[in-house]
C-alpha positions as protocol buffer text, in pm:
chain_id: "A"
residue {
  index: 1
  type: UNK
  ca { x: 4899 y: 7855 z: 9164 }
}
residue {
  index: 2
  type: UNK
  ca { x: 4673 y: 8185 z: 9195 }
}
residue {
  index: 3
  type: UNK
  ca { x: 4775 y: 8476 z: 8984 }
}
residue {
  index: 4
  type: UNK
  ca { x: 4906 y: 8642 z: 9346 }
}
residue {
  index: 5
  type: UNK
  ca { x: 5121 y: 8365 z: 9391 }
}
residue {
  index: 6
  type: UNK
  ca { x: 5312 y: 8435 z: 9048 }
}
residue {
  index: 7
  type: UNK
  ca { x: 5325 y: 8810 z: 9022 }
}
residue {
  index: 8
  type: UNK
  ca { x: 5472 y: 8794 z: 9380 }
}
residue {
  index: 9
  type: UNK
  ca { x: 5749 y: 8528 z: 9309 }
}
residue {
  index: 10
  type: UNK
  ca { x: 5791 y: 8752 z: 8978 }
}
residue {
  index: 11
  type: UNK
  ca { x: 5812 y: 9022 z: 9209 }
}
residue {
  index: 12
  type: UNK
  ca { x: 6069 y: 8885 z: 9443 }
}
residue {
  index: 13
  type: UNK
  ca { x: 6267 y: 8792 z: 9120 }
}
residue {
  index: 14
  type: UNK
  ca { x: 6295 y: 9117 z: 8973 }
}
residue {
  index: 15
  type: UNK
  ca { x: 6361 y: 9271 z: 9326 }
}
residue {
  index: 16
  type: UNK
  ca { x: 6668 y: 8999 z: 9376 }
}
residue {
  index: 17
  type: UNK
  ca { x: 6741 y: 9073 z: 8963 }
}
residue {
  index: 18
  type: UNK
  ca { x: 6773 y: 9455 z: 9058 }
}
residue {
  index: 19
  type: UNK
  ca { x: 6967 y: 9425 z: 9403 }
}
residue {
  index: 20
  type: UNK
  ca { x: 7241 y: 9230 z: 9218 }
}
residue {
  index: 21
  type: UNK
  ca { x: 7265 y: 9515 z: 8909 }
}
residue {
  index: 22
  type: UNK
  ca { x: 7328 y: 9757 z: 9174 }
}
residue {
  index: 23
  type: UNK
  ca { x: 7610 y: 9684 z: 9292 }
}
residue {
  index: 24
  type: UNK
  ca { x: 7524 y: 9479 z: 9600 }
}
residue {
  index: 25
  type: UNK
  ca { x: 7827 y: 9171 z: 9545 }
}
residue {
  index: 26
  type: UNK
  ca { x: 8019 y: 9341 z: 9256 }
}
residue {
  index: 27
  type: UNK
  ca { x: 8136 y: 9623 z: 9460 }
}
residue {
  index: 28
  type: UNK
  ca { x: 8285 y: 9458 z: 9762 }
}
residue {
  index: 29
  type: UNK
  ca { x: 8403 y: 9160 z: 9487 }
}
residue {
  index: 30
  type: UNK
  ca { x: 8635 y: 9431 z: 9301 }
}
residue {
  index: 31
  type: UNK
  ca { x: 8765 y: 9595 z: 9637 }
}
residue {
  index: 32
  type: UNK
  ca { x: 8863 y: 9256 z: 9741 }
}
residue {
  index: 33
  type: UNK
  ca { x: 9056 y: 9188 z: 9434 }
}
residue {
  index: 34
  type: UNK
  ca { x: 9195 y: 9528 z: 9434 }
}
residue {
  index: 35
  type: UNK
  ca { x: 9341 y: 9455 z: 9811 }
}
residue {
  index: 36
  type: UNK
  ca { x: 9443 y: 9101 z: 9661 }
}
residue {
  index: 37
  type: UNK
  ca { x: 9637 y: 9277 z: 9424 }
}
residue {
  index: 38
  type: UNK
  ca { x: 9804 y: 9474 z: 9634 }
}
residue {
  index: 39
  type: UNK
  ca { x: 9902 y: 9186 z: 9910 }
}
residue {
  index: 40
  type: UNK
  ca { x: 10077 y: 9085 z: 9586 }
}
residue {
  index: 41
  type: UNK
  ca { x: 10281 y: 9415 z: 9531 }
}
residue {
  index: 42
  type: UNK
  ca { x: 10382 y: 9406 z: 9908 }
}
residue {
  index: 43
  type: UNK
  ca { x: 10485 y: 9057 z: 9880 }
}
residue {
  index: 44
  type: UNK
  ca { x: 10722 y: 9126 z: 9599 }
}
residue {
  index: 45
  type: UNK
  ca { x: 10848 y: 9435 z: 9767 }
}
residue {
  index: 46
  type: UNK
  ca { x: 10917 y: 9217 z: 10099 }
}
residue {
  index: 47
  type: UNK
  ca { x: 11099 y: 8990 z: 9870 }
}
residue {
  index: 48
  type: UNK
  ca { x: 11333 y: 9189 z: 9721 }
}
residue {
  index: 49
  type: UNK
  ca { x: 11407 y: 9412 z: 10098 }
}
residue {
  index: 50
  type: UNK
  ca { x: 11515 y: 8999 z: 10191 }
}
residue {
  index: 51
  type: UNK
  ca { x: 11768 y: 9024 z: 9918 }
}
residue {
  index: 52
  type: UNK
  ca { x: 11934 y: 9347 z: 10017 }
}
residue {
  index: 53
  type: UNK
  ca { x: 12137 y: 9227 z: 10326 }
}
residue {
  index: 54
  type: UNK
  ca { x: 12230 y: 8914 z: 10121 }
}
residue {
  index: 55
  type: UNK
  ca { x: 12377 y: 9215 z: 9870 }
}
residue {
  index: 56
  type: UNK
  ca { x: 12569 y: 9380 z: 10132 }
}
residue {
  index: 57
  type: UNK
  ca { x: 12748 y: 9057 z: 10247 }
}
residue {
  index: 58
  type: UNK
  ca { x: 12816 y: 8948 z: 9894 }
}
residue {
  index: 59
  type: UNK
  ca { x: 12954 y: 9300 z: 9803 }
}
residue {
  index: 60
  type: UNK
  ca { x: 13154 y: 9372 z: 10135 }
}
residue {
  index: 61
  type: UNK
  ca { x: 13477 y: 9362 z: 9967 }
}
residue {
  index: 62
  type: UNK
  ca { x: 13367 y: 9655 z: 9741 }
}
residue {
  index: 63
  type: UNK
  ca { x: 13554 y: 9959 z: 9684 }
}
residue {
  index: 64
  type: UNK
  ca { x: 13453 y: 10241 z: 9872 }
}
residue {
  index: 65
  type: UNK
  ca { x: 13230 y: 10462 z: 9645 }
}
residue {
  index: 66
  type: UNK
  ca { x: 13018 y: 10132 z: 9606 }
}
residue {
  index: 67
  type: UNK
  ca { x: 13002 y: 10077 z: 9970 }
}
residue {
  index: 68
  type: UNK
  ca { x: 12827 y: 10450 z: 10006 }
}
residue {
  index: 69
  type: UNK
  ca { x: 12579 y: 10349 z: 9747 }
}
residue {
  index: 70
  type: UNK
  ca { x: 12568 y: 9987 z: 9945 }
}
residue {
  index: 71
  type: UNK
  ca { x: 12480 y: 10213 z: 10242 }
}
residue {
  index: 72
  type: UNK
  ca { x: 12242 y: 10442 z: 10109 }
}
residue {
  index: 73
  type: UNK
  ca { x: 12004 y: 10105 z: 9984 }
}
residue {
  index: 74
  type: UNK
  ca { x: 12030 y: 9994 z: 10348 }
}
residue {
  index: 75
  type: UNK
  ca { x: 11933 y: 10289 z: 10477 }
}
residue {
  index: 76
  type: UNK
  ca { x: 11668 y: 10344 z: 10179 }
}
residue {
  index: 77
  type: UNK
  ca { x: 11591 y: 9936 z: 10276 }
}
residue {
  index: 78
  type: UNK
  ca { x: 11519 y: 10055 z: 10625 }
}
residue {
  index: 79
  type: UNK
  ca { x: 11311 y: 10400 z: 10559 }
}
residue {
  index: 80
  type: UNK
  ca { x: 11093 y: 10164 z: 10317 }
}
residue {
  index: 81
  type: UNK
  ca { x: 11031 y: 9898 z: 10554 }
}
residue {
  index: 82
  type: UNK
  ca { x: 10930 y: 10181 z: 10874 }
}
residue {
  index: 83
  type: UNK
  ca { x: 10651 y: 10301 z: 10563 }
}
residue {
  index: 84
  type: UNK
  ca { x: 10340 y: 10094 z: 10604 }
}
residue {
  index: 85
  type: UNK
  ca { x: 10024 y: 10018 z: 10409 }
}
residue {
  index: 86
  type: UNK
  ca { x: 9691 y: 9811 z: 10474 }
}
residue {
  index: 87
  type: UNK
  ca { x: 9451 y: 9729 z: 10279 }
}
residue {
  index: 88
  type: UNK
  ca { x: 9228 y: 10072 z: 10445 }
}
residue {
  index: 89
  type: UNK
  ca { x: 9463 y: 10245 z: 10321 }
}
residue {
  index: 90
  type: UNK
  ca { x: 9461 y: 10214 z: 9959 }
}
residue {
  index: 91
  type: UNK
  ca { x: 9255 y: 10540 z: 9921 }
}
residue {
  index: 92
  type: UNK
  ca { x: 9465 y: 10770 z: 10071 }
}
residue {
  index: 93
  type: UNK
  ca { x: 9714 y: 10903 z: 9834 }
}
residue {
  index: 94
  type: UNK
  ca { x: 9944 y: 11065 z: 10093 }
}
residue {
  index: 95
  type: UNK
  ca { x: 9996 y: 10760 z: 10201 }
}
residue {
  index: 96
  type: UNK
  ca { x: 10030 y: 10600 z: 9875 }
}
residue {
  index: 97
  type: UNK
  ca { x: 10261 y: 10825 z: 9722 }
}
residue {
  index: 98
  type: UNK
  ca { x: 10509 y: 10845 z: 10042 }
}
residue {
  index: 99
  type: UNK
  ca { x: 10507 y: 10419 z: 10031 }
}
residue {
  index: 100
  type: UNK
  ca { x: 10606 y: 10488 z: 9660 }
}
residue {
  index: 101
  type: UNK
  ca { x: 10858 y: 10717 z: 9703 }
}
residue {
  index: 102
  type: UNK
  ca { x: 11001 y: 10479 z: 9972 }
}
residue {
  index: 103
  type: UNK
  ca { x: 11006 y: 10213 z: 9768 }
}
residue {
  index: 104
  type: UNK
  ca { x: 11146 y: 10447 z: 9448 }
}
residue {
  index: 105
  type: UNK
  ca { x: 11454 y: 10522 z: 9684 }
}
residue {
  index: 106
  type: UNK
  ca { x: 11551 y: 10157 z: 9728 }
}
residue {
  index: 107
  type: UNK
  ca { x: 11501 y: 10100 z: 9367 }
}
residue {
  index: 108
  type: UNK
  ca { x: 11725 y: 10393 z: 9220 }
}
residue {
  index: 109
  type: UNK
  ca { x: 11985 y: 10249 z: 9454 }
}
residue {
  index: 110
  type: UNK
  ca { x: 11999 y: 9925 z: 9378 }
}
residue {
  index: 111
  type: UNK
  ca { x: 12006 y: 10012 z: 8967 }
}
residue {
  index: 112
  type: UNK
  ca { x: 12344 y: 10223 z: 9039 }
}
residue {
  index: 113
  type: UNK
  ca { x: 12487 y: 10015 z: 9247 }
}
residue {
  index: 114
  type: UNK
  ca { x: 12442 y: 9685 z: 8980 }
}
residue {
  index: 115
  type: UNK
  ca { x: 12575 y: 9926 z: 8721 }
}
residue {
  index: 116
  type: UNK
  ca { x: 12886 y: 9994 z: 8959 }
}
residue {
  index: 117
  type: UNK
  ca { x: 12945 y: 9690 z: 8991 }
}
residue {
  index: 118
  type: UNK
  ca { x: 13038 y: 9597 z: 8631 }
}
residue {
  index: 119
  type: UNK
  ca { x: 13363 y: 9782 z: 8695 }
}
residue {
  index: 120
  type: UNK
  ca { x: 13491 y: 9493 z: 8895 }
}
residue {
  index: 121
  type: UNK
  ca { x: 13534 y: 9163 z: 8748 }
}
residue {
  index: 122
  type: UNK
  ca { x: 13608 y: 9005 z: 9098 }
}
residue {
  index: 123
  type: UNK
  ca { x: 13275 y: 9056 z: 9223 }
}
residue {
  index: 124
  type: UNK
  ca { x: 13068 y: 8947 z: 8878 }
}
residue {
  index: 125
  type: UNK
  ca { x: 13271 y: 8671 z: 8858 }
}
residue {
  index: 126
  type: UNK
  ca { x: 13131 y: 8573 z: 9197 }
}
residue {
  index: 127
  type: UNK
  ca { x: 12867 y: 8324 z: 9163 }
}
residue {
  index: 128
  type: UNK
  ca { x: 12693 y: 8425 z: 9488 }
}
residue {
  index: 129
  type: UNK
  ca { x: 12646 y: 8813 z: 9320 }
}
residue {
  index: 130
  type: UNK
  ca { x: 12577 y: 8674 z: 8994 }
}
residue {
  index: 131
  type: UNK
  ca { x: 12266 y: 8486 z: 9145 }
}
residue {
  index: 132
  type: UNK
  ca { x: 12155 y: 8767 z: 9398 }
}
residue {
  index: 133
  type: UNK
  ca { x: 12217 y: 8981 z: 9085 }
}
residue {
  index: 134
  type: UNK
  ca { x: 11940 y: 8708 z: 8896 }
}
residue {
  index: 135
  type: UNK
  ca { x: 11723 y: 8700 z: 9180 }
}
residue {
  index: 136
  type: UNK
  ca { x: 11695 y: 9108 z: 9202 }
}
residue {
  index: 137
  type: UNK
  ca { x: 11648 y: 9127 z: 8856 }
}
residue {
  index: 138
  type: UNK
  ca { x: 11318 y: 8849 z: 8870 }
}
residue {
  index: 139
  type: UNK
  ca { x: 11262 y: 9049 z: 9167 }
}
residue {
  index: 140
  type: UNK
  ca { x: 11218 y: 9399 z: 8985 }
}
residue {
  index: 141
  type: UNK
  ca { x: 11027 y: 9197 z: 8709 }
}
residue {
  index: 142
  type: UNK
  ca { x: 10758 y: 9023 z: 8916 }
}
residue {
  index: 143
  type: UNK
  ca { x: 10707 y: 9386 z: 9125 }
}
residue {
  index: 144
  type: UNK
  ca { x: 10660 y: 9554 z: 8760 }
}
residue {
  index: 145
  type: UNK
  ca { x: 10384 y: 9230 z: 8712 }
}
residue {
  index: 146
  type: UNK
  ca { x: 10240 y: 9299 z: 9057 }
}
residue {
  index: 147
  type: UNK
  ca { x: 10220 y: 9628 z: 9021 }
}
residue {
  index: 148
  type: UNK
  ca { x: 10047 y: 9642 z: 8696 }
}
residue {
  index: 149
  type: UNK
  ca { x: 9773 y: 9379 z: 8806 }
}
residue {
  index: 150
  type: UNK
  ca { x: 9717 y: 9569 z: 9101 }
}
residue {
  index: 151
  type: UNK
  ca { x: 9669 y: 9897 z: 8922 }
}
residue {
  index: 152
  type: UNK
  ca { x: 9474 y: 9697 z: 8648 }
}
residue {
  index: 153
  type: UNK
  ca { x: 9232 y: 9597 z: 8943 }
}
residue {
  index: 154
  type: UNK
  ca { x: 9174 y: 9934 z: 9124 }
}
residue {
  index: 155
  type: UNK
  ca { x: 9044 y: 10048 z: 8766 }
}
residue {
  index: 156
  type: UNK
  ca { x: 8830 y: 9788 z: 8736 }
}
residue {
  index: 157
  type: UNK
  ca { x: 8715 y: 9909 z: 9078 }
}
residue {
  index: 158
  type: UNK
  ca { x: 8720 y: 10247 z: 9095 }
}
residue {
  index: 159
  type: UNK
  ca { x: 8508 y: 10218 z: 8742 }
}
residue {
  index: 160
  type: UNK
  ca { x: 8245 y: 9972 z: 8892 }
}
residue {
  index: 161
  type: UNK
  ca { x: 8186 y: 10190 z: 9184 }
}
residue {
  index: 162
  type: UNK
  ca { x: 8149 y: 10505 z: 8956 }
}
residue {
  index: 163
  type: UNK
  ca { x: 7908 y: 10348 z: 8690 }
}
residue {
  index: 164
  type: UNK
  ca { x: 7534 y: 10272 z: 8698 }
}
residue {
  index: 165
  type: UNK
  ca { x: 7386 y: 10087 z: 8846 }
}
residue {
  index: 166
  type: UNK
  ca { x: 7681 y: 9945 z: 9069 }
}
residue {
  index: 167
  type: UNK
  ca { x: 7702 y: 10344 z: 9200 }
}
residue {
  index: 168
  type: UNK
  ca { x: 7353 y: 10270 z: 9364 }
}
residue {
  index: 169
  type: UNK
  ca { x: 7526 y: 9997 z: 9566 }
}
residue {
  index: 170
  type: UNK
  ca { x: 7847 y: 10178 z: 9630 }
}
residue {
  index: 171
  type: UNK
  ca { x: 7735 y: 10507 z: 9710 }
}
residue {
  index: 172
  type: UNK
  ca { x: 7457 y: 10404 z: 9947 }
}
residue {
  index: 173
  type: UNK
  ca { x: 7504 y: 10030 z: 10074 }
}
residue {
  index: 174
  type: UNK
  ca { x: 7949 y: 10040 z: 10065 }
}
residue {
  index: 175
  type: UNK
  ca { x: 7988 y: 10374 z: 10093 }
}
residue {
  index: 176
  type: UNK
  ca { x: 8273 y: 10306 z: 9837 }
}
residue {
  index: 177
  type: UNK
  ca { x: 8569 y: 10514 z: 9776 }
}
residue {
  index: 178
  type: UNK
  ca { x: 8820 y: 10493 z: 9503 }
}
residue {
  index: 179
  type: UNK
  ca { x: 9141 y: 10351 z: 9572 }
}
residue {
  index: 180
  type: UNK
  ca { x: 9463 y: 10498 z: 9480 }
}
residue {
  index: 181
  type: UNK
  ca { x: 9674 y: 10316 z: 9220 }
}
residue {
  index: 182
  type: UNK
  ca { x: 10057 y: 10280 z: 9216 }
}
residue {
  index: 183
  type: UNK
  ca { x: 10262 y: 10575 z: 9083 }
}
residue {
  index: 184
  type: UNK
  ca { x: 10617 y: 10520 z: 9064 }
}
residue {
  index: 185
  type: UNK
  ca { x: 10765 y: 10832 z: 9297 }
}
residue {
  index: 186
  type: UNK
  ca { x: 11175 y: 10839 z: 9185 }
}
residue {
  index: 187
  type: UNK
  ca { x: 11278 y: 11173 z: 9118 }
}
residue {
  index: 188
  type: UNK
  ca { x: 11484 y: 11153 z: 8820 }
}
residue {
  index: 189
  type: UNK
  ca { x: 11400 y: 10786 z: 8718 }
}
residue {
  index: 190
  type: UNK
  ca { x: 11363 y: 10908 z: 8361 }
}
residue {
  index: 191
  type: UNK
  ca { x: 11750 y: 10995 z: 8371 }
}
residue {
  index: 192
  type: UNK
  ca { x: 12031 y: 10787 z: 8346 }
}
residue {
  index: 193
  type: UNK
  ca { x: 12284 y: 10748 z: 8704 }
}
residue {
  index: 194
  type: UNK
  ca { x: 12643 y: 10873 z: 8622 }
}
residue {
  index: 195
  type: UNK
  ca { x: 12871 y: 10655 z: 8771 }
}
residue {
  index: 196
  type: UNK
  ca { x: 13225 y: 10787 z: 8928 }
}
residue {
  index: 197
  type: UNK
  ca { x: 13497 y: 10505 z: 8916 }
}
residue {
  index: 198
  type: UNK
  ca { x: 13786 y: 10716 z: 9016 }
}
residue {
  index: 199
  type: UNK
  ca { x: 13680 y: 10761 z: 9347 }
}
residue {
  index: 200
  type: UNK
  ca { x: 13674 y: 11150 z: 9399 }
}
């Protein structure tokens, strides 16, 4: 081996070291796993929009101030469901915040209509509301788990595409930009629903 032999294959190893520091696999590896993530979070969501018309059949016998809360989750059920987002769209935060605040609707309803529904004995004694009532409740869980992961991953993204030398890669090569995580959009989440059982 000549001495041009080695300091070109040490050459072409530092090249191919360099190329991988900057970004050249990590970057499209964390926006995959970001869009993973977020498959995830839609999955759950699609899940628990399933549930709903199970909830209205269960609940039909219902007294008529939970039937207009039983209404407005359809309707919420339906507005979320019209709202869709890909995987390109995960850095747009109109978007993002208008699939939250979708979502937040549905959720609101469906906490004050469970709490209603504590009122009436006849329908928690029901066994098919007390395991819809299970299944919502792992539902609302495992989107709180999805939801966290994905957020979890678009830092872990939006940070490699913002730090050296991965931003030589992103910037130039991807043309990376950060993704949007998941806010949470209800409008009075933080406050408790008042519940009316006397009908007026």
């Amino acid at each position: 081996m000549t001495i041009t032999n080695m300091l070109r294959g040490a050459f072409v190893a530092m090249a191919a070291l360099s190329l991988a520091a900057c970004g050249i696999n990590s970057v499209p590896a964390a926006e995959e796993q970001a869009k993973a993530k977020w498959a995830d979070v839609e999955a759950q969501f699609q899940r628990r929009s399933n549930l709903i018309p199970n909830l209205a059949e269960v609940t039909k016998g219902a007294a008529e101030s939970e039937r207009a809360i039983l209404t407005e989750v359809t309707e919420a059920r339906a507005r979320a469901t019209s709202v869709n987002i890909t995987a390109d769209d995960l850095d747009d935060p109109a978007k993002m915040e208008q699939f939250a605040a979708a979502q937040g609707q549905i959720s609101q309803g469906l906490g004050r209509l469970l709490a209603s529904f504590e009122a009436y004995p006849q329908i928690q004694s029901n066994q098919n509301f007390l395991a819809l009532q299970s299944q919502l409740e792992g539902t609302e869980n495992r989107i709180a788990v999805a939801i966290r992961d994905y957020n979890e991953a678009v830092r872990q993204y939006n940070t490699t595409i913002r730090t050296f030398p991965d931003i030589i890669g992103a910037k130039v090569i991807h043309g990376a930009k950060p993704l949007v995580p998941y806010k949470a959009a209800t409008p009075g989440a933080d406050v408790a629903p008042t519940l009316n059982m006397t009908g007026n």
